[in-house]
C-alpha positions in Angstrom: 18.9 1.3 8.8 21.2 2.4 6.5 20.9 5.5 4.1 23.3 4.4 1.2 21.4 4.1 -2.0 22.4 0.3 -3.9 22.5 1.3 -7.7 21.4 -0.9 -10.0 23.5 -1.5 -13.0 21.6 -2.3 -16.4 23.4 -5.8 -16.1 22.0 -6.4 -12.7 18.7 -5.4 -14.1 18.6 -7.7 -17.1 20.0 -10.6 -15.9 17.1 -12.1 -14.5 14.8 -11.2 -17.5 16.4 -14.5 -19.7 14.7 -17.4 -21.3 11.2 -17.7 -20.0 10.6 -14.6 -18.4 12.4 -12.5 -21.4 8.9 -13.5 -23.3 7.0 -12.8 -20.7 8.5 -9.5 -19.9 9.8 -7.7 -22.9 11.8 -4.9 -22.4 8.9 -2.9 -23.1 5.9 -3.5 -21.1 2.1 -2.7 -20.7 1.2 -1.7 -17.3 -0.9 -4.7 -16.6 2.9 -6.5 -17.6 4.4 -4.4 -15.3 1.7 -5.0 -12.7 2.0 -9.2 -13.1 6.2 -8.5 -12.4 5.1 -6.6 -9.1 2.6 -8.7 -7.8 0.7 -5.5 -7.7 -2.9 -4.5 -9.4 -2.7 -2.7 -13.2 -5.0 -0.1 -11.0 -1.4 0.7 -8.9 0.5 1.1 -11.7 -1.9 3.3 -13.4 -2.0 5.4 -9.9 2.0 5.5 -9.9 1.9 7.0 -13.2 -0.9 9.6 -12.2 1.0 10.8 -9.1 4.4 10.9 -11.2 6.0 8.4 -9.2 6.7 6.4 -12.4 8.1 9.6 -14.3 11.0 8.7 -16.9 10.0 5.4 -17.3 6.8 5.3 -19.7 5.2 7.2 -22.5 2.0 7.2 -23.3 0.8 6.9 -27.1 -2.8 7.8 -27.6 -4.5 5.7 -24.9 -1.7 3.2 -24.3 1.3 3.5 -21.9 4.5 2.3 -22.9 6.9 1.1 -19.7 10.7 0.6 -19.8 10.8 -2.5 -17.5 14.6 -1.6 -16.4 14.1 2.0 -15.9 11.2 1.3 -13.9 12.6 -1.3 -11.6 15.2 0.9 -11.3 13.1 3.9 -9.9 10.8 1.2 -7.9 13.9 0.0 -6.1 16.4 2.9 -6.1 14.3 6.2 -6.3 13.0 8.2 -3.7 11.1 7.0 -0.9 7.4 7.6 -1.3 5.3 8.9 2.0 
């Protein structure tokens, strides 16, 4: 397998994210957004983002998080590998 990490450029990132999807998936996203763009449960996001494996990519504001879709795709797919 090989070791090299792929980068993502923010063109790569955005180009799928046109038309239908744009409005489905703003650049800024809730985590149950984020979650439905994963395939995953709001609950793993939320987890992510407790255990700082999300770090960089949200804020939270009061009770609500606030997720960079690009940034976090970009950590999801080019970050460190999670054990």
């Amino acid at each position: 397998m090989s070791t090299k990490k792929h980068s993502l450029t923010p063109d790569k990132l955005a180009r799928p994210f046109v038309a239908e999807l744009a409005a489905r998936f703003p650049p800024v996203l809730s985590p149950r957004q984020l979650a439905e763009l994963l395939g995953r449960s709001p609950k793993t996001v939320y987890e992510w983002m407790a255990r700082g494996r999300l770090d960089g990519a949200y804020r939270k504001r009061g009770k609500h998080a606030l997720i960079w879709r690009d940034k976090a795709l970009e950590i999801l797919f080019t970050g460190k590998e999670w054990s």
